[in-house]
C-alpha positions, 0 to 999 in steps of 0.5 A, a space after each residue: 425591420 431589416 436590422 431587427 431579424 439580423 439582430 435576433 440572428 446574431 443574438 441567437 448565434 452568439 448564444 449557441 456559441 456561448 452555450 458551446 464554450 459554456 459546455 467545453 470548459 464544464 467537460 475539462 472541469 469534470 474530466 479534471 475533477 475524475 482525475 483528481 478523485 482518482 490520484 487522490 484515492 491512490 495516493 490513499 491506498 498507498 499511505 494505508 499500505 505503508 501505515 499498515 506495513 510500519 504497524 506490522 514491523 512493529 508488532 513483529 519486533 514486540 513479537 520476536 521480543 516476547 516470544 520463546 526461541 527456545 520452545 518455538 520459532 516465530 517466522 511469519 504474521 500474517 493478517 487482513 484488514 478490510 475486505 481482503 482475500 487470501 487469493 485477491 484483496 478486494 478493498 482490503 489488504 492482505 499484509 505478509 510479514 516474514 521474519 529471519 534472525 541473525 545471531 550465534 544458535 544459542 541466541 536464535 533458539 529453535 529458529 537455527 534452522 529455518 531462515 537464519 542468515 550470517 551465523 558464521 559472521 556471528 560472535 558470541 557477543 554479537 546481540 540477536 538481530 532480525 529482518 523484518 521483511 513486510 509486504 502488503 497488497 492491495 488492489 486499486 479500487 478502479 481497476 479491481 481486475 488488475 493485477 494485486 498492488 504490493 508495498 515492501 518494506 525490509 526492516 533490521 533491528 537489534 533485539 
């Protein structure tokens, strides 16, 4: 009869310590699985930024290309996608696209004042070129009242 409650008691403890182990590695799961959720939305705000950064090039370029330089300058595209504000995006993004042209005043039209680069380096058979300069900003979504994230991409293009 000794034996028996040494055994109740053993069986009791190996429990309790079973149920603490049991507990310790279910707290690592779950911290690691934060973590991941965590670094994997990141990593998908970042792509959207630079998907959305790509796609805002290329419509500056198909901008540049249609517009009229001699009737009006085209320097900026400006857009929101999502939940975004002009002051702090929520959980959208605010995408600044700003454009500068390169090339002899007869090429850049109307743009000859405002944000021209090299016209001296310019021949009369060298062909319009832009910079396309693309920012897009962004919060991250697990710290909302941290400072905006920006992605910038800088793009030169012969038109």
């Amino acid at each position: 009869m000794y034996y028996q409650n040494h055994r109740k008691a053993f069986s009791m403890l190996t429990a309790i310590v079973i149920i603490v182990l049991m507990a310790t590695v279910a707290m690592l799961i779950m911290n690691m699985s934060g973590k991941l959720v965590k670094e994997t939305t990141a990593q998908y705000q970042r792509e959207q930024a630079i998907l959305l950064a790509k796609s805002y090039t290329e419509y500056a370029v198909m901008a540049v290309t249609a517009n009229n330089r001699t009737a009006n300058c085209l320097n900026t595209i400006n857009g929101t996608v999502g939940d975004a504000t002009t002051t702090s995006p929520n959980n959208g993004y605010r995408i600044r696209t700003h454009i500068a042209y390169i090339g002899t005043n007869a090429a850049i039209g109307t743009c000859s004042g405002t944000r021209t680069l090299a016209i001296l380096a310019a021949g009369s058979d060298t062909p319009l070129t832009i910079i396309v300069d693309a920012y897009v900003d962004y919060k991250d979504l697990d710290n909302l009242a941290g400072p905006n994230i920006t992605y910038h991409r800088r793009t030169v293009q012969k038109i």
